[in-house]
N, CA, C and O atoms as CSV, one atom per row, in Angstrom:
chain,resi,resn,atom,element,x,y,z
A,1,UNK,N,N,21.238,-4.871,5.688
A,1,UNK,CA,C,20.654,-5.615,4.609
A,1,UNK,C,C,19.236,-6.042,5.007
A,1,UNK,O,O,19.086,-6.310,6.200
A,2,UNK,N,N,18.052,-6.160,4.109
A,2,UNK,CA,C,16.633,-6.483,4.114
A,2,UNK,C,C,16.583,-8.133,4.230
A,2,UNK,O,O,16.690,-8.709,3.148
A,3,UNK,N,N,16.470,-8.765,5.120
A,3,UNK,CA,C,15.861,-10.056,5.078
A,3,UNK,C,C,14.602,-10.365,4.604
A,3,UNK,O,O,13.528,-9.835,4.885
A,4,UNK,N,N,14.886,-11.427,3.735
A,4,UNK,CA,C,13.491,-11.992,3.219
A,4,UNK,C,C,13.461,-13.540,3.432
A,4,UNK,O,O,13.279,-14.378,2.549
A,5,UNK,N,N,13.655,-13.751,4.653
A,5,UNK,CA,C,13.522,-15.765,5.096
A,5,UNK,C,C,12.182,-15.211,5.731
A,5,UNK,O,O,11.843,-14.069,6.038
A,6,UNK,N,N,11.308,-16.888,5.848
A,6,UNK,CA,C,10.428,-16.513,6.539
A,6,UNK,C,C,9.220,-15.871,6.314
A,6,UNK,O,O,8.424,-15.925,7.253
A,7,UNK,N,N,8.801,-15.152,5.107
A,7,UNK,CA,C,7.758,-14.160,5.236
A,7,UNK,C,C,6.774,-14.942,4.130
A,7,UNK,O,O,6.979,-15.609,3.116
A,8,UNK,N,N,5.453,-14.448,4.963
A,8,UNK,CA,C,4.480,-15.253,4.883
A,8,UNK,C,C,3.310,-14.644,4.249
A,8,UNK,O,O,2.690,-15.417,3.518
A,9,UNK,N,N,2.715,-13.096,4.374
A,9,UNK,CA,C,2.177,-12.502,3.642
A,9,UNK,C,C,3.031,-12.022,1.863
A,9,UNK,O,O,4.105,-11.425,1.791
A,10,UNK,N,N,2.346,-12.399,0.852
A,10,UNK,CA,C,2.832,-11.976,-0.067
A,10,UNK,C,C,3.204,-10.352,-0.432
A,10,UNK,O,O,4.002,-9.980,-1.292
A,11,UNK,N,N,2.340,-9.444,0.531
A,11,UNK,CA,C,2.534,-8.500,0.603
A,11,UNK,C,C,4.236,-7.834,1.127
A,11,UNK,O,O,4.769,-6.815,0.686
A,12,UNK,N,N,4.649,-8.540,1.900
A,12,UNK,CA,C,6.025,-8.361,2.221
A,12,UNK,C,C,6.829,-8.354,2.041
A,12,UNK,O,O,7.677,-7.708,2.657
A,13,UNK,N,N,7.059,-9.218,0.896
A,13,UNK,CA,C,7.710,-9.286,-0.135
A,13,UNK,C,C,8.107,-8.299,-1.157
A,13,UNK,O,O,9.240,-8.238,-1.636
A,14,UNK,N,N,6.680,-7.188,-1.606
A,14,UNK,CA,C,6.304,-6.354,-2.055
A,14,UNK,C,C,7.200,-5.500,-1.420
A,14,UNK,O,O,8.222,-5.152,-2.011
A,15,UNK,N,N,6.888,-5.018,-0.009
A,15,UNK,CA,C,7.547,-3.849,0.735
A,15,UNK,C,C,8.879,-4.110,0.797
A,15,UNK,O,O,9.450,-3.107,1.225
A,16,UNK,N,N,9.570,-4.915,0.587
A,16,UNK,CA,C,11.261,-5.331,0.672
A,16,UNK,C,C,11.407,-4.717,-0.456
A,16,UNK,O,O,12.182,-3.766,-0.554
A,17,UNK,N,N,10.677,-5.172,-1.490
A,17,UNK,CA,C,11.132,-5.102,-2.760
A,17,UNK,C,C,11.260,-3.218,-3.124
A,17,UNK,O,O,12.221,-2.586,-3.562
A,18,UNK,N,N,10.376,-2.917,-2.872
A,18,UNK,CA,C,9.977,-1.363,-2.865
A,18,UNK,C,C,11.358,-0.977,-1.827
A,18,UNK,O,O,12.314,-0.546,-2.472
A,19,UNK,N,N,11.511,-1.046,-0.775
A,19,UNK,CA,C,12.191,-0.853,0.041
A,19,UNK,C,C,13.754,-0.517,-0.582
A,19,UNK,O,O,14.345,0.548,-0.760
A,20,UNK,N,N,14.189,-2.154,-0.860
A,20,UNK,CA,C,15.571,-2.462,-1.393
A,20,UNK,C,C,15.689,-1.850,-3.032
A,20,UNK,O,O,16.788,-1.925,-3.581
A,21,UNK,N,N,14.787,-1.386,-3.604
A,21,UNK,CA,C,15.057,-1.066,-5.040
A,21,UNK,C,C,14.712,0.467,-4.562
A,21,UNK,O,O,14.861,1.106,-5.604
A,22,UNK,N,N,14.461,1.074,-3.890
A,22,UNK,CA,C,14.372,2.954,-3.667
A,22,UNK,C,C,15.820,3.053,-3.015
A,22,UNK,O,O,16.655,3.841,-3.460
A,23,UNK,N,N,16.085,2.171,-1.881
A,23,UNK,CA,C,17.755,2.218,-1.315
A,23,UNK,C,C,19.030,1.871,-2.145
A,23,UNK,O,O,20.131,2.308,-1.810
A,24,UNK,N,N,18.904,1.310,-2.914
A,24,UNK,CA,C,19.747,0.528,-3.935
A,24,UNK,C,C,20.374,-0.108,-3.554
A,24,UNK,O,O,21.568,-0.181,-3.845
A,25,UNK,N,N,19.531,-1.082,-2.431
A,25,UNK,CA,C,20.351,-2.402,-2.094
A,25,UNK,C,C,20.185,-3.592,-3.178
A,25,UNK,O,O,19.326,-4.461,-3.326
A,26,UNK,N,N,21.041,-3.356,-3.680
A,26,UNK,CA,C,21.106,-4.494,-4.953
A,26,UNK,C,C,20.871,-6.341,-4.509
A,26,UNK,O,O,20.129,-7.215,-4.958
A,27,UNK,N,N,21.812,-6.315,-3.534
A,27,UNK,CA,C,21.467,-7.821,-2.575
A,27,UNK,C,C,20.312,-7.874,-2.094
A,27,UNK,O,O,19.671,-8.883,-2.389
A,28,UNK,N,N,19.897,-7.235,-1.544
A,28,UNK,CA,C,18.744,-7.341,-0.748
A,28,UNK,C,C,17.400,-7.786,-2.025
A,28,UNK,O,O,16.604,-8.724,-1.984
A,29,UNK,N,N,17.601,-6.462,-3.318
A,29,UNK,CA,C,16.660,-6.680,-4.240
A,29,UNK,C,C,16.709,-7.953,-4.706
A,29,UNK,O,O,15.744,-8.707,-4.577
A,30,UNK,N,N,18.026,-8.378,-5.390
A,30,UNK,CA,C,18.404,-10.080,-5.910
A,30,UNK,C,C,17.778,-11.122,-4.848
A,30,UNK,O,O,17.296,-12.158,-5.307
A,31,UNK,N,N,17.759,-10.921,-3.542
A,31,UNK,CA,C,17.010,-11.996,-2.735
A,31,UNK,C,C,15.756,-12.111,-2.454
A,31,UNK,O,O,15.216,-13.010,-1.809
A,32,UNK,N,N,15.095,-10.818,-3.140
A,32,UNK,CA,C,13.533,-11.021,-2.939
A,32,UNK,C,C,13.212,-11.776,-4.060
A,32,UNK,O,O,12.036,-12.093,-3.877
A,33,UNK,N,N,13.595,-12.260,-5.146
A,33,UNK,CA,C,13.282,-13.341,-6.402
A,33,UNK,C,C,13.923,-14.429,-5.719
A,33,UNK,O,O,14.865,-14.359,-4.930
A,34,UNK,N,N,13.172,-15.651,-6.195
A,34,UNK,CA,C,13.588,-16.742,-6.284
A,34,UNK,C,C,14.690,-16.730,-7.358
A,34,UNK,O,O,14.630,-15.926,-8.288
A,35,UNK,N,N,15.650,-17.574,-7.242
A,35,UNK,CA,C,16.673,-18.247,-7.913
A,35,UNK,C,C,16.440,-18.762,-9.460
A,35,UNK,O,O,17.358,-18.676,-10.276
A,36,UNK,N,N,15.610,-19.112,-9.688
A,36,UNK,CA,C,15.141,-18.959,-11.095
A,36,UNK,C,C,13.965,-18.442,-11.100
A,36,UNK,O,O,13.098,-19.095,-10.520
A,37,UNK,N,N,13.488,-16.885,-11.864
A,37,UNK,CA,C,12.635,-16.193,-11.819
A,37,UNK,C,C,12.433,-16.230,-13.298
A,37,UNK,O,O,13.294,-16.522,-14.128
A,38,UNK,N,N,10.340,-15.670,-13.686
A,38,UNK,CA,C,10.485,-15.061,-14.225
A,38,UNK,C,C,10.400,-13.580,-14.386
A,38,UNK,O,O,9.490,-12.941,-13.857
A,39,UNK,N,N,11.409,-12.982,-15.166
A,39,UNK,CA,C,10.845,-11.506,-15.201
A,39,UNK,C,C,10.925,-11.169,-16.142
A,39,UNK,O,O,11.927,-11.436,-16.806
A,40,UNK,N,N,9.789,-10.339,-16.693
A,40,UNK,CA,C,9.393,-10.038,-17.793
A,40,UNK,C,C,9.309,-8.295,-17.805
A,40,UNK,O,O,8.505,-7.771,-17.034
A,41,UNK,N,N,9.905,-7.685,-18.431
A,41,UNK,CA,C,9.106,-6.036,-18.737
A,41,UNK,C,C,9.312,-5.612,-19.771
A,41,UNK,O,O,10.141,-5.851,-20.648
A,42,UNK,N,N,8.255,-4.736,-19.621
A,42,UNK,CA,C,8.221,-3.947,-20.798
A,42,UNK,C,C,8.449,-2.536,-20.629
A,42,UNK,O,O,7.655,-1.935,-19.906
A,43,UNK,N,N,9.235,-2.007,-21.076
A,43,UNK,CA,C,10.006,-0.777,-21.051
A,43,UNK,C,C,9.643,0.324,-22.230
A,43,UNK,O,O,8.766,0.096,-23.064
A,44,UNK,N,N,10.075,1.006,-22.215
A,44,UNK,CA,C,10.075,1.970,-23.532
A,44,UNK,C,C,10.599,2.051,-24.860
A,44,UNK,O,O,10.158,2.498,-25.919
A,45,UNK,N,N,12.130,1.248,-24.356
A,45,UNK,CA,C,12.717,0.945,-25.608
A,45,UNK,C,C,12.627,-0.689,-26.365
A,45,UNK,O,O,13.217,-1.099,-27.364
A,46,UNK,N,N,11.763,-1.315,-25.558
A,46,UNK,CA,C,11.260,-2.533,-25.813
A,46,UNK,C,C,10.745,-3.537,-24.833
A,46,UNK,O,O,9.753,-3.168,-24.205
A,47,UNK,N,N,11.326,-5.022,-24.507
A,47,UNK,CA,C,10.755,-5.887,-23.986
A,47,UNK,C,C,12.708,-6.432,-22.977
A,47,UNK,O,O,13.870,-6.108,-23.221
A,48,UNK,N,N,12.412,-6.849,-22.479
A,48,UNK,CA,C,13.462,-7.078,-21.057
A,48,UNK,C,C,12.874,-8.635,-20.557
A,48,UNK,O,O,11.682,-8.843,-20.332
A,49,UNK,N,N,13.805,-9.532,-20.448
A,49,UNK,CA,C,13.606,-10.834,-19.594
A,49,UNK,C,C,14.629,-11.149,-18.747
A,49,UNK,O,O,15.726,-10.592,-18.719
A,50,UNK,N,N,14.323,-11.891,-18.178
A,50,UNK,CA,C,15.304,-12.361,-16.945
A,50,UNK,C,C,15.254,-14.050,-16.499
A,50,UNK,O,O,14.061,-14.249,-16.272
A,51,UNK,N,N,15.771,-14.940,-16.345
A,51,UNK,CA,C,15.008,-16.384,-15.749
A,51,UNK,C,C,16.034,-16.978,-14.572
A,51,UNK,O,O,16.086,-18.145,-14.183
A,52,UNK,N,N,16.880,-15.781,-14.087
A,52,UNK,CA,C,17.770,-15.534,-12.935
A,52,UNK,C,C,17.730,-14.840,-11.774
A,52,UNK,O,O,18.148,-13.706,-12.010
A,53,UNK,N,N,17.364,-14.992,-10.371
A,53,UNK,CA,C,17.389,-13.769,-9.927
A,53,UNK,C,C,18.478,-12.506,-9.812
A,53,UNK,O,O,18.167,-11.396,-9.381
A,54,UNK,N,N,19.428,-12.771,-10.143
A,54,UNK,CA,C,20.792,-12.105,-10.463
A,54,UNK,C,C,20.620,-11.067,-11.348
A,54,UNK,O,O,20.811,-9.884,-11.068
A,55,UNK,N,N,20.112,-11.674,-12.863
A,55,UNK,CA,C,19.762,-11.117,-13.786
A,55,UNK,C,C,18.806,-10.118,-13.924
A,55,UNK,O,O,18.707,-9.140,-14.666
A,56,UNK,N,N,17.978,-10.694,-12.845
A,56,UNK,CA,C,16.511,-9.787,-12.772
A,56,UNK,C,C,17.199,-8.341,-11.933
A,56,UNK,O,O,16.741,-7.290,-12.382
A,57,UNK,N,N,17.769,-8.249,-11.298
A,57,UNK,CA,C,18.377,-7.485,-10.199
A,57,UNK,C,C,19.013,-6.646,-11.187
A,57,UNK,O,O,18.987,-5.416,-11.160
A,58,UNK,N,N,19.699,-7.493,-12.232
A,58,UNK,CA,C,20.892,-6.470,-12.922
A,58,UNK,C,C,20.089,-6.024,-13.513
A,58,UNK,O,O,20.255,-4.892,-13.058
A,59,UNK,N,N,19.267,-5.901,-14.208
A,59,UNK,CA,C,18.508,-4.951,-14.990
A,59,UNK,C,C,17.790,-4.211,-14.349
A,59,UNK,O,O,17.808,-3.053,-14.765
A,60,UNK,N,N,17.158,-4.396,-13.501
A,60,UNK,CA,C,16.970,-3.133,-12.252
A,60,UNK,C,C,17.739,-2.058,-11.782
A,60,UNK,O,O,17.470,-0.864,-11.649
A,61,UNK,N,N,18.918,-2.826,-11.519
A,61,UNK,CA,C,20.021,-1.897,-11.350
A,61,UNK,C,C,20.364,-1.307,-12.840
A,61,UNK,O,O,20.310,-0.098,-13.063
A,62,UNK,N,N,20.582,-1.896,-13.452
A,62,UNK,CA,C,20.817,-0.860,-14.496
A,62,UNK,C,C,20.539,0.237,-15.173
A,62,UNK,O,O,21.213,1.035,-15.824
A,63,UNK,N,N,18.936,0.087,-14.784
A,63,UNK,CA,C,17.870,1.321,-14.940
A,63,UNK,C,C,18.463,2.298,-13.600
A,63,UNK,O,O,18.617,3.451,-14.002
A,64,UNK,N,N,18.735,2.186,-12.519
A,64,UNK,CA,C,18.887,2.916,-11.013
A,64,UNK,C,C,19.678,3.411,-10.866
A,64,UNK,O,O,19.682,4.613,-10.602
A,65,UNK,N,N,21.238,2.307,-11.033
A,65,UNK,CA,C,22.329,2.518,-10.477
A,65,UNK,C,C,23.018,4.221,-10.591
A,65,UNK,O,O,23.825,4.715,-9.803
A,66,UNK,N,N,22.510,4.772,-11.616
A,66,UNK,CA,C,23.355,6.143,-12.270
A,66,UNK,C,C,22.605,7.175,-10.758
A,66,UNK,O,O,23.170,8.116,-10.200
A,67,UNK,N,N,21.763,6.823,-10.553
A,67,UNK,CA,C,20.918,8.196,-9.898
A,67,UNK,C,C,21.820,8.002,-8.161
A,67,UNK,O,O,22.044,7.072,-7.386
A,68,UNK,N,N,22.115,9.543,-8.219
A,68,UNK,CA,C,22.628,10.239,-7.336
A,68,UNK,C,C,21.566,10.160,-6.105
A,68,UNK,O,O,21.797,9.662,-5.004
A,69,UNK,N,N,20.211,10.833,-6.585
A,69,UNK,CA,C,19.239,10.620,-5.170
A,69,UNK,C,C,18.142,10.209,-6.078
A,69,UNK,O,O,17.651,10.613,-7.132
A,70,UNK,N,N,17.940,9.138,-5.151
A,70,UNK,CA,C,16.546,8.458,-5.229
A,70,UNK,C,C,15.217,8.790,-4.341
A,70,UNK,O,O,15.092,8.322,-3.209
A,71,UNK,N,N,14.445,9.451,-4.811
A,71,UNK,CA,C,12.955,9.317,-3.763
A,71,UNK,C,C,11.827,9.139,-3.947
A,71,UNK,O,O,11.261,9.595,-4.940
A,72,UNK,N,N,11.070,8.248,-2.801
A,72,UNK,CA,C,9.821,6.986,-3.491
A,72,UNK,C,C,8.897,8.450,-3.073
A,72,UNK,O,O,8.946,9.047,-1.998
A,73,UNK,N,N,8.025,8.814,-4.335
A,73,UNK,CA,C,6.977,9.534,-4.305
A,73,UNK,C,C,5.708,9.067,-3.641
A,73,UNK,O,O,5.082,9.519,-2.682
A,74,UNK,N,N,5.494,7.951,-4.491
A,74,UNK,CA,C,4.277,6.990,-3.748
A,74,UNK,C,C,4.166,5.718,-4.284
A,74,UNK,O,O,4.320,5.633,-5.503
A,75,UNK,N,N,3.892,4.534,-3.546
A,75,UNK,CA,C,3.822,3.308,-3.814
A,75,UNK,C,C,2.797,2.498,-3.500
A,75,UNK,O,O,1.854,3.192,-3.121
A,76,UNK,N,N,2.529,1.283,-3.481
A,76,UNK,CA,C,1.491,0.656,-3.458
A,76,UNK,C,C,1.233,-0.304,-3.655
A,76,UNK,O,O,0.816,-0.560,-4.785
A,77,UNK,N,N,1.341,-1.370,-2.650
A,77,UNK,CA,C,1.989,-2.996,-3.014
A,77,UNK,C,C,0.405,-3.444,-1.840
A,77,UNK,O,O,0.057,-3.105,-0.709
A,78,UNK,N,N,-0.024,-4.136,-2.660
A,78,UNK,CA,C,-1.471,-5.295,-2.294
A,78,UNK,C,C,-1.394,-6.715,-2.908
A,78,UNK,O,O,-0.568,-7.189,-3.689
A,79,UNK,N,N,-2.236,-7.132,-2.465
A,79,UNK,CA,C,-2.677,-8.577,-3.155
A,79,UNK,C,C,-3.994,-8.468,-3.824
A,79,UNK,O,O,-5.088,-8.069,-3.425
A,80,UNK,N,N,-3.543,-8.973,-5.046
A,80,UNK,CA,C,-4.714,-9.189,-5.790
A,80,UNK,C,C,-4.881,-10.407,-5.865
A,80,UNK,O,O,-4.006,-11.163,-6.288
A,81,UNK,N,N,-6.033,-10.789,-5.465
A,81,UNK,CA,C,-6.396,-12.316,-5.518
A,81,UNK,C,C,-5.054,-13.127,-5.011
A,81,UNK,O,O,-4.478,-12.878,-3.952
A,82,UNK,N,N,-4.608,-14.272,-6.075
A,82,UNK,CA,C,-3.273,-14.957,-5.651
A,82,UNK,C,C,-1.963,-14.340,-5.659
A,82,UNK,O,O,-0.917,-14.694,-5.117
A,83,UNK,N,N,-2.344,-12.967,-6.660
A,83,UNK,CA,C,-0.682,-12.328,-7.234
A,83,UNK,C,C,-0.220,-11.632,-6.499
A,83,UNK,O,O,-0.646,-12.100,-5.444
A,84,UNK,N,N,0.713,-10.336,-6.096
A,84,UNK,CA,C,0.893,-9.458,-5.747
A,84,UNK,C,C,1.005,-8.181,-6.736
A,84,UNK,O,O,1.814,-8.316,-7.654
A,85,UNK,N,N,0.447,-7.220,-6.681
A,85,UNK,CA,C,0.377,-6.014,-7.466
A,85,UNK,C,C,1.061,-5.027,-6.477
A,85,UNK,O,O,0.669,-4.576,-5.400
A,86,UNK,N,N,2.708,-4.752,-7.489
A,86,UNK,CA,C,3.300,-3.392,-6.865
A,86,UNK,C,C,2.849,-1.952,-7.830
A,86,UNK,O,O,2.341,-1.888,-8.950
A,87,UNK,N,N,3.144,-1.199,-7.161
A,87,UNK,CA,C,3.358,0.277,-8.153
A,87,UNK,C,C,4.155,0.660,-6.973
A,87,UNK,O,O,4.368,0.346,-5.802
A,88,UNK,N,N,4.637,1.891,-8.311
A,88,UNK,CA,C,5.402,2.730,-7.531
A,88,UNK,C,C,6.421,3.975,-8.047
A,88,UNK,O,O,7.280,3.585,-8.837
A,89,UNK,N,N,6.443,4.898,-7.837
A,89,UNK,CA,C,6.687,6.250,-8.393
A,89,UNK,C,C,7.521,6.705,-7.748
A,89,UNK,O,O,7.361,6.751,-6.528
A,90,UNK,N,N,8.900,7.282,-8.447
A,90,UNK,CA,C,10.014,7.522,-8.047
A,90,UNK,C,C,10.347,9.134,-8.908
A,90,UNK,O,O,10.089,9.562,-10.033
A,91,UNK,N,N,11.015,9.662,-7.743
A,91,UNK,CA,C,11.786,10.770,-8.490
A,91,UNK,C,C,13.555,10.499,-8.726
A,91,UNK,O,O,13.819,9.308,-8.561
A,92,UNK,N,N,14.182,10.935,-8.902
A,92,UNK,CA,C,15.215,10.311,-9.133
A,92,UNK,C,C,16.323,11.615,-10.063
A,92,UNK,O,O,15.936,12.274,-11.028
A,93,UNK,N,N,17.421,11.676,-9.563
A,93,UNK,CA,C,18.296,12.713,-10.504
A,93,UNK,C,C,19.546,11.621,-10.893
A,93,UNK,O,O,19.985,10.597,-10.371
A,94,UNK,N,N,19.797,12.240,-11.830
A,94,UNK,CA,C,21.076,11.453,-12.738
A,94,UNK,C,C,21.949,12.948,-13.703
A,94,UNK,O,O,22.682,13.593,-12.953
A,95,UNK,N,N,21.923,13.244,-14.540
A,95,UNK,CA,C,22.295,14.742,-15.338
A,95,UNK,C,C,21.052,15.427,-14.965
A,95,UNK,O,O,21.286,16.588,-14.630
A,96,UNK,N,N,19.556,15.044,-14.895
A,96,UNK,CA,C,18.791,16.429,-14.521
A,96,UNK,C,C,17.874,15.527,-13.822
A,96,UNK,O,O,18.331,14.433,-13.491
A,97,UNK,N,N,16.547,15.826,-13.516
A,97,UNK,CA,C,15.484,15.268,-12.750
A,97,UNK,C,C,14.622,14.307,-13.524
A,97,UNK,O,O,14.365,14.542,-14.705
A,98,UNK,N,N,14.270,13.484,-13.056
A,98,UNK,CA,C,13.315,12.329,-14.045
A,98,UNK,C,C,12.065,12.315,-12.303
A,98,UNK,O,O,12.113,12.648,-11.119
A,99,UNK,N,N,10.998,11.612,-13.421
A,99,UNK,CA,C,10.024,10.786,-12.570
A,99,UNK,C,C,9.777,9.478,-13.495
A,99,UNK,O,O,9.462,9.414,-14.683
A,100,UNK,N,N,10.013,8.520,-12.604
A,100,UNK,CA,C,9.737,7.046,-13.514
A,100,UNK,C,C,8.627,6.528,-12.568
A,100,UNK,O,O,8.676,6.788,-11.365
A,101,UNK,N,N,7.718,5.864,-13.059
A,101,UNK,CA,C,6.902,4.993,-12.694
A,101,UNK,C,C,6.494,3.743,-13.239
A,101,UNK,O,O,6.013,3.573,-14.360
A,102,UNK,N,N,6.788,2.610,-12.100
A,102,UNK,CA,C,6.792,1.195,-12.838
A,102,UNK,C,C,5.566,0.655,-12.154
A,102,UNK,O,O,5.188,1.362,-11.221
A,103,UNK,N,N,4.787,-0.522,-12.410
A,103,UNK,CA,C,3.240,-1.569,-12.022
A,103,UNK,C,C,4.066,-2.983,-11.790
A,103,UNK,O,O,5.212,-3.211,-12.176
A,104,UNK,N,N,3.718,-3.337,-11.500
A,104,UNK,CA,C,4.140,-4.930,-11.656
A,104,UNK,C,C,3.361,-5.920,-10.938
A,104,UNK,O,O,3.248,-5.891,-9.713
A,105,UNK,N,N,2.713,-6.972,-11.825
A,105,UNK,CA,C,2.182,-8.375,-10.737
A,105,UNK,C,C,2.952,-9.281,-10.589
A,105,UNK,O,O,3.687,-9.550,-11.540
A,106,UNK,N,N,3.038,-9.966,-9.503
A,106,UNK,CA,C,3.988,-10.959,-9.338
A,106,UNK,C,C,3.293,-12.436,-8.518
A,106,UNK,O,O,2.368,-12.393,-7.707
A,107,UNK,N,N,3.990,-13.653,-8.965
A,107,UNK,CA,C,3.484,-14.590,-8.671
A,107,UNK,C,C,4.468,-14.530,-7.048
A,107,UNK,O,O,5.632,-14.157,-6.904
A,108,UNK,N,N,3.764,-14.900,-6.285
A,108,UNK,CA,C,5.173,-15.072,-4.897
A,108,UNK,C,C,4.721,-16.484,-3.866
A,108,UNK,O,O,3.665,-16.845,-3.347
A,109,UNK,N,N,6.343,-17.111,-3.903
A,109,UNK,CA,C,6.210,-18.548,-3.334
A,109,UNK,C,C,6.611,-18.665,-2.111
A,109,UNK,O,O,5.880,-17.721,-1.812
A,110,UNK,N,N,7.029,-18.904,-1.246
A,110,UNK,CA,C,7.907,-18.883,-0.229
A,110,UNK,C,C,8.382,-17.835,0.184
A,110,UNK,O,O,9.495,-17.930,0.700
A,111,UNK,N,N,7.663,-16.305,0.110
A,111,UNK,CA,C,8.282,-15.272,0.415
A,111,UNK,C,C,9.151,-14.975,-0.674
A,111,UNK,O,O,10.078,-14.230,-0.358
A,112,UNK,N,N,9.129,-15.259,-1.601
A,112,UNK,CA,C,9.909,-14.790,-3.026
A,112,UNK,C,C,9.249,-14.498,-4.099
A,112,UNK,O,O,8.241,-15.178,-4.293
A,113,UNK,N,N,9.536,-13.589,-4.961
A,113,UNK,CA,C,8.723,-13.644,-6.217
A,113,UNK,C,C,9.555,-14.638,-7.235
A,113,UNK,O,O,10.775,-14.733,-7.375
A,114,UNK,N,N,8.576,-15.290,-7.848
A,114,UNK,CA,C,8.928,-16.268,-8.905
A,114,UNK,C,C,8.185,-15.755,-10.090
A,114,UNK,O,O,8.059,-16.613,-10.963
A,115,UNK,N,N,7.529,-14.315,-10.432
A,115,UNK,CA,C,7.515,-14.312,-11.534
A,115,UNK,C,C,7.049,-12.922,-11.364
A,115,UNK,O,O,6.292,-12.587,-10.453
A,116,UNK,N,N,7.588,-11.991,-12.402
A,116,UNK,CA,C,7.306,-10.484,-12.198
A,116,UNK,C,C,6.987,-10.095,-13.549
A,116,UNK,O,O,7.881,-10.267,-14.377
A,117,UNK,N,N,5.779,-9.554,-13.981
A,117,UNK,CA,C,5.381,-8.899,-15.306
A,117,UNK,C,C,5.343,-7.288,-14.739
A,117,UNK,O,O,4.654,-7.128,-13.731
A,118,UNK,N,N,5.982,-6.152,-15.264
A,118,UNK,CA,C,6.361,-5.267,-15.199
A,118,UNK,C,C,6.398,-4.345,-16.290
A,118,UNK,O,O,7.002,-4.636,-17.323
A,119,UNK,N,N,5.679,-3.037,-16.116
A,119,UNK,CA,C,5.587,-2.210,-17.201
A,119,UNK,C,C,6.282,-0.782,-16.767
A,119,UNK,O,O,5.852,-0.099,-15.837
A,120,UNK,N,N,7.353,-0.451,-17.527
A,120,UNK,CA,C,7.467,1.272,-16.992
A,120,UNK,C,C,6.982,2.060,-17.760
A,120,UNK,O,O,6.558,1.807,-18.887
A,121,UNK,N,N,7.003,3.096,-17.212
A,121,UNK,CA,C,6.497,4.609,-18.127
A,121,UNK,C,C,7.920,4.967,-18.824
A,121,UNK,O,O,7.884,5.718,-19.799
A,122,UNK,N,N,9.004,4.537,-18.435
A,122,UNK,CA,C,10.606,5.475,-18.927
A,122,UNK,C,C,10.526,6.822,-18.320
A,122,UNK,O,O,9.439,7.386,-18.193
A,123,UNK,N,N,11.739,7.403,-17.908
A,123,UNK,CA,C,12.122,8.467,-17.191
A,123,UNK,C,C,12.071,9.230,-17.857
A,123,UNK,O,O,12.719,9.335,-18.898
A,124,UNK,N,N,10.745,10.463,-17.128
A,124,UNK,CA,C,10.120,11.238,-17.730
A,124,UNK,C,C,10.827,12.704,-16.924
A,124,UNK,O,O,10.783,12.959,-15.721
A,125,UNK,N,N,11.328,13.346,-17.786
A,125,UNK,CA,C,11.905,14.961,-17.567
A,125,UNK,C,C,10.681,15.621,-16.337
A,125,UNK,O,O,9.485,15.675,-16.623
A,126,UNK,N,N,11.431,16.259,-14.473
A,126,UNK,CA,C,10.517,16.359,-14.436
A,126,UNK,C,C,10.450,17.466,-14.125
A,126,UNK,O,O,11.154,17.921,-13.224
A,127,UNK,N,N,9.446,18.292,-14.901
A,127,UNK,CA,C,9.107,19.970,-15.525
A,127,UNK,C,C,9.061,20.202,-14.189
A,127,UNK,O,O,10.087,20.494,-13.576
A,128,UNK,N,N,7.470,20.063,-13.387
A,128,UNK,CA,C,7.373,20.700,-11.977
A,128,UNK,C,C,8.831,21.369,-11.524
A,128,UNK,O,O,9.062,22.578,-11.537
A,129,UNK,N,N,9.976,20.089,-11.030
A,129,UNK,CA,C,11.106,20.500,-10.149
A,129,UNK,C,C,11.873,21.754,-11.306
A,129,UNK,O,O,12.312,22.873,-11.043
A,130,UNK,N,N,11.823,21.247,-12.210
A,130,UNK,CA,C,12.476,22.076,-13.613
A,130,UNK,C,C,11.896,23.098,-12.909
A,130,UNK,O,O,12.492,23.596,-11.954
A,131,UNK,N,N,10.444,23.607,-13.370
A,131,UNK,CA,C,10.028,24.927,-13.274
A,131,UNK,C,C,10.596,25.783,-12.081
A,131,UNK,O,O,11.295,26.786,-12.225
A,132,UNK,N,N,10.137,25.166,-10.715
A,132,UNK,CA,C,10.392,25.541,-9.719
A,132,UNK,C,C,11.702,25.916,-9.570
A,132,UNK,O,O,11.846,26.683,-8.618
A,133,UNK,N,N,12.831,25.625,-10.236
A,133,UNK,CA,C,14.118,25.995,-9.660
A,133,UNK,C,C,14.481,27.018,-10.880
A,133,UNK,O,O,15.474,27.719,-10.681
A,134,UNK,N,N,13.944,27.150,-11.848
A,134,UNK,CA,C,14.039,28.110,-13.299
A,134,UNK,C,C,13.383,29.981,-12.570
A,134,UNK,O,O,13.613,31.183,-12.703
A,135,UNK,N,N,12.588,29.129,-11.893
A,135,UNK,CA,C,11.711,30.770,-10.781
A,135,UNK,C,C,12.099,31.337,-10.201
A,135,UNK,O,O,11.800,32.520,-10.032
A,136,UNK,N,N,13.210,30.509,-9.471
A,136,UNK,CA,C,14.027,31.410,-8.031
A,136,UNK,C,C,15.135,32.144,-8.700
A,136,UNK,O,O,15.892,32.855,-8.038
């Protein structure tokens, strides 16, 4: 499991988070939010909140949980000014291949995020791997 006591760069927080949501450590993800969070996204099929870290987790997972293999393409967690700014790009299979890519700034207190605004692209069919295995 990912510990998050202790951490002092907001950036670290970031890398747990990236970390525990590509592994699908669901605990690990639920403990990088504070206990009452906000999370906010915006998705494809609409708008998503959370003011739990539990909650925030379950809807994460709910987008994840189906995929068989998960792999972080590329990511990218900094500080902007006070916030933290993640990205991060995933391939991912479930019935066929997707690429999803989510942004997110986050307010972070104590080594926790206490507030996550989050945008995805929605899991996009992905042709490349398509093509490539349609060739052989």
């Amino acid at each position: 499991m990912i510990v998050t006591s202790g951490i002092k760069d907001v950036r670290a927080v970031g890398t747990l988070f990236v970390r525990a949501l590509t592994s699908q450590d669901w605990t690990a993800l639920t403990l990088c939010f504070e206990e009452e969070v906000q999370f906010r996204a915006l998705i494809p099929s609409g708008f998503r909140e959370a003011r739990a870290n539990h909650s925030a987790a379950n809807l994460l997972r709910a987008w994840f949980q189906d995929a068989d293999t998960l792999v972080l393409l590329t990511s990218e967690v900094q500080s902007m000014q006070d916030r933290l700014a993640l990205s991060y790009r995933l391939r991912l299979h479930e019935d066929q291949w997707y690429v999803v890519e989510q942004r997110a700034y986050c307010d972070v207190s104590n080594g926790r995020i206490q507030r996550m605004d989050l945008l995805c692209s929605g899991f996009r069919p992905d042709t490349v791997l398509q093509d490539e295995s349609t060739s052989r």
